[in-house]
C-alpha positions in Angstrom: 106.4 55.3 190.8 102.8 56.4 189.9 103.3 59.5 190.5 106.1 59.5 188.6 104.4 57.6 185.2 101.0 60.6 185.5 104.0 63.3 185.2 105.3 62.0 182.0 101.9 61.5 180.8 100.8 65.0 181.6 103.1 67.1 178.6 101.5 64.3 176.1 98.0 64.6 177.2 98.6 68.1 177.4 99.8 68.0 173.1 96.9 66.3 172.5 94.3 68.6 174.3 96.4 71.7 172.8 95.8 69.9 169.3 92.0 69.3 169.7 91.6 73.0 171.0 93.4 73.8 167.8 90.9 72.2 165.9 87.8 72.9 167.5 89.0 76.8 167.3 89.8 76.4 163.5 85.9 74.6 163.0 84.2 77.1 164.8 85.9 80.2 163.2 85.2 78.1 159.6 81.5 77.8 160.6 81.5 81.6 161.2 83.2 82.5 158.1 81.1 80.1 156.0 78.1 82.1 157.5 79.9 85.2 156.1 80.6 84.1 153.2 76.9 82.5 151.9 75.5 85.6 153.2 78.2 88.2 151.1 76.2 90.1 148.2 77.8 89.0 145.3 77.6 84.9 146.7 73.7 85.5 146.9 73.7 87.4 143.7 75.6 84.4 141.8 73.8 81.1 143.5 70.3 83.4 142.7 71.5 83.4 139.0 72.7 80.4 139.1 69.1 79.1 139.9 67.0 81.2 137.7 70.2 80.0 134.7 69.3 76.2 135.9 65.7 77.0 135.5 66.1 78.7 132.3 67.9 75.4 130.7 65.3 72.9 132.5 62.2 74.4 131.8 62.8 75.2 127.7 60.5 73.0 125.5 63.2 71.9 123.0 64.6 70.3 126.0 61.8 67.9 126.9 64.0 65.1 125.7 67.1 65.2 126.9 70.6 63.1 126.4 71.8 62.4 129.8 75.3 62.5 128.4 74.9 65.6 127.4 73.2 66.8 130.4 75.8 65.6 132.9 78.0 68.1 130.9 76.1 70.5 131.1 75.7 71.1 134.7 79.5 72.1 134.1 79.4 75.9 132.9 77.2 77.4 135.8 79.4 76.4 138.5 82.0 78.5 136.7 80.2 81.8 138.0 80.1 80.6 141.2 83.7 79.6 141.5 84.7 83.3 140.1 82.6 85.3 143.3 83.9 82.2 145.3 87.6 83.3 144.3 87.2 87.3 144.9 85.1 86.8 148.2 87.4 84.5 149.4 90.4 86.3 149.3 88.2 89.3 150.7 87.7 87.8 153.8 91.1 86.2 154.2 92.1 89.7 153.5 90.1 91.3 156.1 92.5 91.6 158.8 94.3 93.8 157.1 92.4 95.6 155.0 90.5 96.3 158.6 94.2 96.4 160.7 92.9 93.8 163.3 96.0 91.4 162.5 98.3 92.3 165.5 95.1 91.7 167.3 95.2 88.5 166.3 98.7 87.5 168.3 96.7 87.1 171.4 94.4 84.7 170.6 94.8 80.7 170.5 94.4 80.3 166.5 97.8 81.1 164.4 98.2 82.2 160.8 98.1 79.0 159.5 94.9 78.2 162.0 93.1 80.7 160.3 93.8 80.7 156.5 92.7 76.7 156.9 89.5 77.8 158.1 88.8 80.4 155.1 89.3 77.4 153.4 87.3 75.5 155.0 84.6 77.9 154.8 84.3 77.4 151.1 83.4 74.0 150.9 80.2 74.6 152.2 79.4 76.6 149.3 80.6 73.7 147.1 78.2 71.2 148.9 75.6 73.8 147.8 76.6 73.9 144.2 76.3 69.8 144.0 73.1 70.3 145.4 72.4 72.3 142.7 74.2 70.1 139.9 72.1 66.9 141.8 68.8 68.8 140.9 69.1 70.3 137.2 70.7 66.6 136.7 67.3 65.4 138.5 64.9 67.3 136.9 66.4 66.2 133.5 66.5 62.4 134.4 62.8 62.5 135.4 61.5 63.7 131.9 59.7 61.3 130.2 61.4 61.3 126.9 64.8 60.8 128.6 68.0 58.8 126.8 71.2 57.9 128.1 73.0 57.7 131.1 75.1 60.3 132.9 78.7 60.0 134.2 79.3 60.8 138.1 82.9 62.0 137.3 81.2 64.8 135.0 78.9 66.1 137.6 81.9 66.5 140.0 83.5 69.2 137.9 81.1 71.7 139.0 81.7 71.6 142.6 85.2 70.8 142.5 85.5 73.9 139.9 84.6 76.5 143.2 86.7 74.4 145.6 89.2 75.3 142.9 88.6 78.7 142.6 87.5 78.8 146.4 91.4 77.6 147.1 93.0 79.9 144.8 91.9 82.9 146.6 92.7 82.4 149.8 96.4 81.1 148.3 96.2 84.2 146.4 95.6 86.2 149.9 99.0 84.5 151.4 101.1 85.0 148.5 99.7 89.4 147.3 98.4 91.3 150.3 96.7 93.9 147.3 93.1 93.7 147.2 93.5 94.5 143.6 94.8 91.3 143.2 92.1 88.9 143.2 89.5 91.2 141.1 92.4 91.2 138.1 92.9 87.0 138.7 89.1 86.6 138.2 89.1 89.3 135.2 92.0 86.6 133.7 90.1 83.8 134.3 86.7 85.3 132.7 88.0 86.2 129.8 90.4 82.7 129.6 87.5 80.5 129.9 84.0 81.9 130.2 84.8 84.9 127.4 85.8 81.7 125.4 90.0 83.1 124.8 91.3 80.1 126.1 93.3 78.5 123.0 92.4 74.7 123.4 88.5 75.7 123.9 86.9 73.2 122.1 89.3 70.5 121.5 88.9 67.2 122.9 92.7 66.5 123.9 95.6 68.2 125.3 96.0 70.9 127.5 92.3 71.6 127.2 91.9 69.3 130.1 94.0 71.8 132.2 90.8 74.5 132.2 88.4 73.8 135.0 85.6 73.3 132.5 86.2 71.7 129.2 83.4 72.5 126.5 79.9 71.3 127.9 78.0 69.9 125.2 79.0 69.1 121.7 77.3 69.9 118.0 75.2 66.8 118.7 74.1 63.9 121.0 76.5 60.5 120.8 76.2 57.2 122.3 78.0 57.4 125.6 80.4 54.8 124.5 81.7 57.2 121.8 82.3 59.8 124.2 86.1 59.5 125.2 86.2 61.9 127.8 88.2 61.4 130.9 86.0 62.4 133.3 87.3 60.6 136.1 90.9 61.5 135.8 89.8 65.4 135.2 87.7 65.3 138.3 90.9 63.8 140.0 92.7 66.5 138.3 90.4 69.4 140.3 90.3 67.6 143.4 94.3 67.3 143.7 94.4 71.2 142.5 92.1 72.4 145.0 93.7 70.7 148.0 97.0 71.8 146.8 96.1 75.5 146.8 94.4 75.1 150.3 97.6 73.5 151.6 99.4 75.6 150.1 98.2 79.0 151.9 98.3 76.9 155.0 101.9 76.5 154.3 102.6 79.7 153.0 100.7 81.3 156.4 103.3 79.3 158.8 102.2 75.6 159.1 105.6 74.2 157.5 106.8 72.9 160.5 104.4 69.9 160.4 105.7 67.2 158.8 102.3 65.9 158.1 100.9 68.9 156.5 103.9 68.9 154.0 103.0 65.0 153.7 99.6 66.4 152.6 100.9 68.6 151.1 102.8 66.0 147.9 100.0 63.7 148.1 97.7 66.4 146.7 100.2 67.8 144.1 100.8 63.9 143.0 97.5 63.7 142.7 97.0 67.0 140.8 99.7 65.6 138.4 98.6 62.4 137.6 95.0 63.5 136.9 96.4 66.3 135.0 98.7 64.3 132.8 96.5 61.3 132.7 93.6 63.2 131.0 96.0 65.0 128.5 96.3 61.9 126.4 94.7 61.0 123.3 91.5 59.6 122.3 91.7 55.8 123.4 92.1 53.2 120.4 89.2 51.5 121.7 86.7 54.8 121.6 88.7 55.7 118.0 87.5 52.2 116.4 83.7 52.6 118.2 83.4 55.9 116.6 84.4 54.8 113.0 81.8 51.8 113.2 79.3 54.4 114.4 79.5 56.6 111.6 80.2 53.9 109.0 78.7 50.7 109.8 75.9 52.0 112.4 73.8 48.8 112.0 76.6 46.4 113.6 75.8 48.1 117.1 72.1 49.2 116.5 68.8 47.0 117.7 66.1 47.4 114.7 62.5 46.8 116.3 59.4 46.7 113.5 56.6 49.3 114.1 53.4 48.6 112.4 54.8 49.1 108.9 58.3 49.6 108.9 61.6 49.1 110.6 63.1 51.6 113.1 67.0 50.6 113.8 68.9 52.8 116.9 71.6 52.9 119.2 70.7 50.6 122.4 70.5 54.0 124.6 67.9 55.6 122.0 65.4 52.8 121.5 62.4 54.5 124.2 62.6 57.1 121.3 61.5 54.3 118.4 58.0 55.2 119.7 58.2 58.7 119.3 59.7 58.4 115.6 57.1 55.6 114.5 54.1 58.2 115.4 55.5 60.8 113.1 56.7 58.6 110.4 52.9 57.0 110.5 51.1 60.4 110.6 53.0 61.6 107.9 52.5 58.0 105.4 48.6 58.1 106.3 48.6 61.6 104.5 50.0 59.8 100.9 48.1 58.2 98.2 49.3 55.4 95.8 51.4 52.5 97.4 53.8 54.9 99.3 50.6 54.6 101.7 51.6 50.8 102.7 55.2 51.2 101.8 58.0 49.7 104.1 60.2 52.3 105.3 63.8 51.6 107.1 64.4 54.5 109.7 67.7 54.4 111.1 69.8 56.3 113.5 72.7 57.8 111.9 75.9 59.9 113.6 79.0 61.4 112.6 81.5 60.9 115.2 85.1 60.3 113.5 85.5 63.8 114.2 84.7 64.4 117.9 82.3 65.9 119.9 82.4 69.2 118.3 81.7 68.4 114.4 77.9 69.4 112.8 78.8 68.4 109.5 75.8 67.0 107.9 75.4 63.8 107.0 75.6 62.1 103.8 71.7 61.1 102.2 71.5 57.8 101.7 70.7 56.4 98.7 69.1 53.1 99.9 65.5 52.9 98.6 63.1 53.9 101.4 65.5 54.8 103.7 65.0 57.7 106.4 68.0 59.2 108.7 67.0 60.0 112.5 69.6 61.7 114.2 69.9 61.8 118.0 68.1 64.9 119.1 64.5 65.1 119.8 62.1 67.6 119.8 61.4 71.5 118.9 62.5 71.7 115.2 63.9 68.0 114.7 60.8 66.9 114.8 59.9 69.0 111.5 63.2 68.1 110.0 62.7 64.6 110.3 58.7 64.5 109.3 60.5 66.2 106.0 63.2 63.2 105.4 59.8 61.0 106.1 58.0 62.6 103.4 60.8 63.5 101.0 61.8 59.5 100.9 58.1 58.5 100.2 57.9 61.1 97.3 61.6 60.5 95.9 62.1 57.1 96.5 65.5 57.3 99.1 67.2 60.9 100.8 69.7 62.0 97.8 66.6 62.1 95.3 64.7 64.0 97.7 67.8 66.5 98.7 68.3 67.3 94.9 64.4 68.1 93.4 63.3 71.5 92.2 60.1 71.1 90.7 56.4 70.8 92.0 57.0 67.7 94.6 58.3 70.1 97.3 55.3 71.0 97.6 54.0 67.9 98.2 56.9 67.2 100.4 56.2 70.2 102.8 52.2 69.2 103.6 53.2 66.2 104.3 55.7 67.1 106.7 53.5 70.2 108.1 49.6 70.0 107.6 49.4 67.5 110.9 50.8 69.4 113.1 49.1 71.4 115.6 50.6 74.8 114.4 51.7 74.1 110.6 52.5 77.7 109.6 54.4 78.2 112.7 56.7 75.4 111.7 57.0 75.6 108.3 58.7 79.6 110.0 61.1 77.5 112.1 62.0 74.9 109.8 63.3 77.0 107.2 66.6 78.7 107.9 66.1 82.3 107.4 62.7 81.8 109.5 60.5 83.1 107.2 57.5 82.6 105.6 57.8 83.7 102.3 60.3 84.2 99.3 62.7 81.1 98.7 64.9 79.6 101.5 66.1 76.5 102.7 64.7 73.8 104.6 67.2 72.1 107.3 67.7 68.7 107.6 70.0 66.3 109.3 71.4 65.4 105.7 71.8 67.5 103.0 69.0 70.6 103.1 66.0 70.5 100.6 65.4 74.3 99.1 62.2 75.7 98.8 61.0 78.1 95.7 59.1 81.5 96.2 56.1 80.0 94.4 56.3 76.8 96.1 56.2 79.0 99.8 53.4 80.3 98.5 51.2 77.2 97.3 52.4 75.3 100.5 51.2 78.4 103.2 47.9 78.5 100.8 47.2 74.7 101.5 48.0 75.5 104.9 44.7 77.5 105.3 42.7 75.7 103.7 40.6 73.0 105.1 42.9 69.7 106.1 40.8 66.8 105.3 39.8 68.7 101.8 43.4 68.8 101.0 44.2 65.2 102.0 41.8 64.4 99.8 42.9 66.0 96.8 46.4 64.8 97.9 45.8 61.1 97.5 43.3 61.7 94.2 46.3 63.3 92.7 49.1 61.6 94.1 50.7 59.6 90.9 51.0 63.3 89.2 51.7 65.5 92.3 54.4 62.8 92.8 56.0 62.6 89.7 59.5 63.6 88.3 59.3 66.7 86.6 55.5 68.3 87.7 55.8 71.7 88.2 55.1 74.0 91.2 51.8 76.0 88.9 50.8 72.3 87.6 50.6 71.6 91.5 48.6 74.6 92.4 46.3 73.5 89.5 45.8 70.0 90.5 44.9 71.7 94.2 42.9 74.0 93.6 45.5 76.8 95.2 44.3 80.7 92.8 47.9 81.8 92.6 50.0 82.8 89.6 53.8 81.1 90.2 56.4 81.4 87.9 58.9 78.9 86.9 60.4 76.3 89.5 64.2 77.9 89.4 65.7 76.5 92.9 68.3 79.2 92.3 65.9 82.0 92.3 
């Protein structure tokens, strides 16, 4: 009777110890191809760029205060490189066998078709581990700087490495369904110019079948509140994770493994996951984000938390309030300069967007016309800081933004001192804050409203006050400030009161 029970044990236990050969076979021929595959040229070549491109983003000074936001989005494009050499020596190596004629070879040995095309997928998720390490560290570095806002969305960071398990996937499916090694090369020359050369149709837009590309638009015009974002993240990183386990089961099925039932189980699950993400993130803007980004633009005060700094009020978005500090030190550098009672006048500094139109708008925005009223927008450093020093002073000389956006007489020049003599490099600013970048003739000066516009003459007196000595010139500035401040001086009358030798002709903003 014992005997009899161990001999119809032995064909199950037998299964079993068949099936964890299988899998042990299929793991150790996956750690050998990985190997192969981190090791190819063109992998080492793309993770080395991919590096130096992380470096490159990280270490640029305009980006010493960052939106994490807009950072978690931006991890998103360099992965796409990576996912293309994933794709082409992918399908290389599940090629091999033939390309090399070792595939009758292959009959002998314990791991089938199927076996081996789940390894060579396999093999790529390493690689994708090493791309979210790469995502984790640019995402790092960003969230450690000092003048950081925001918070960042794990779904966002996903899309990266799922992007090469997607692409990873593809090319071994690819290897199953064309045996051409002319294949894959042409697939990735598709997808390059579909998504990276920018040719894909819905690039751009925040609905729709945009949402089918692996990437969709990393960073917008400018910064929003993450509330206003309206981005489904989660169901697009659902989306990827479905698609790249349906291509890998797939090829498995395609190389012979469609006799298990479970691997055609698998098989749905991952396309019903595919789907839902996929249609799931194809819908519209939710109601909810619609209403927030109307109150932003229109009503930003119902959602902002003013704090007072020495003189005045600064009003932001909850996620931009460690910035207040940063603002209030410019806006007081710039008031100690003035003369008259603009010295000890209260300013309001608020944080304005324009988000009824998506991520993707750079409209300007309107200039208020509230008395004493200064926008901020939601970018720091680099040239906003110039831009915003010049809505500081243009407000205290013209009383609120639209005054200040329409003059064209001798008060720009006051304007542009203000804004520029306290800076460590004034001329080099005044270059960058103009929009031609230059430092003479007439051009205009950007701003996060409507532009101011600068005259040939007034270039002149302003990069001749520049050289001259600073606390002279502040001097002069506050002796003279009723008249340099006044409706209607002109640019020479400016110069005069200054002391600035130069002959300038009439103020024409046109000229």
């Amino acid at each position: 009777m014992t005997a009899l029970v161990a001999t119809k044990a032995t064909p199950a236990a037998a299964t079993r110890s068949a099936s964890r050969g299988s899998r042990a076979a299929v793991f150790a021929l996956a750690r050998f191809e990985t190997r192969r595959l981190l090791l190819r040229v063109p992998v080492v070549v793309a993770l080395v760029g991919y590096g130096a491109w992380i470096g490159w983003r990280t270490l640029r000074p305009q980006d010493d205060y960052p939106a994490l936001q807009d950072v978690d989005r931006a991890t998103q494009s360099g992965p796409l490189f990576v996912g293309l050499v994933a794709l082409l020596c992918a399908n290389q190596a599940a090629l091999r066998s033939l390309r090399r004629d070792t595939e009758r070879h292959f009959g002998v040995l314990v791991l089938s078709p199927a076996h081996r095309t789940a390894a060579h997928a396999l093999a790529v998720v390493p690689l994708a581990l090493l791309t979210a390490v790469a995502v984790a560290a640019q995402f790092g570095w960003e969230a450690l700087k000092p003048g950081v806002v925001g918070r960042g969305s794990v779904a966002e960071l996903l899309a990266g490495p799922l992007t090469v398990l997607v692409f990873g996937a593809i090319g071994v499916l690819l290897a199953r369904l064309v045996s051409s090694a002319v294949a894959a090369p042409l697939l990735v020359g598709v997808f390059f110019l579909l998504f990276v050369g920018g040719m894909y149709p819905s690039a751009g837009r925040e609905t729709g079948t945009a949402w089918l590309a692996p990437v969709v638009s990393g960073t917008g015009a400018q910064s929003l509140p993450s509330a206003l974002l309206g981005r489904p993240a989660g169901w697009h990183a659902l989306y990827l994770a479905g698609l790249a386990l349906t291509a890998a089961l797939l090829a498995v099925l395609v190389a012979g493994g469609g006799r298990a039932r479970t691997l055609q189980a698998a098989l749905a699950g991952a396309l019903a996951l595919a789907v839902l993400g996929g249609v799931a993130q194809t819908g519209g803007i939710p109601a909810v984000t619609t209403a927030a980004r109307i109150r932003a633009s229109l009503t930003p005060e119902r959602d902002q938390t003013c704090v007072l700094r020495g003189r005045s009020d600064y009003c932001a978005f909850p996620e931009w309030t460690p910035r207040i500090g940063d603002w209030a030190r410019v806006a007081e550098r710039v008031q100690s300069l003035t003369g008259g009672s603009a010295r000890g006048q209260h300013l309001l500094v608020r944080q304005r967007v324009e988000a009824r139109y998506g991520l993707f708008d750079d409209a300007a925005l309107a200039p208020s016309t509230n008395p004493y009223q200064v926008t901020v927008g939601t970018s720091w450093g680099g040239n906003r800081v110039p831009e915003f020093s010049t809505a500081v002073a243009s407000v205290l000389v013209a009383g609120n933004e639209k005054a200040g956006s329409g003059l064209c007489d001798g008060r720009m020049v006051t304007i542009m001192w203000l804004s520029l003599a306290w800076q460590p490099s004034p001329e080099s600013v005044l270059r960058h804050v103009r929009l031609d970048d230059s430092l003479s003739g007439s051009a205009v000066v950007i701003s996060r409203t409507e532009p101011l516009t600068m005259t040939a003459g007034q270039t002149k007196v302003v990069r001749a006050l520049l050289h001259q000595p600073f606390f002279s010139v502040a001097a002069k500035v506050k002796a003279h400030w009723t008249e340099l401040t006044s409706r209607g001086v002109t640019t020479a009358r400016a110069a005069e009161l200054l002391d600035v030798p130069a002959r300038i002709g009439p103020d024409r903003c046109d000229a």
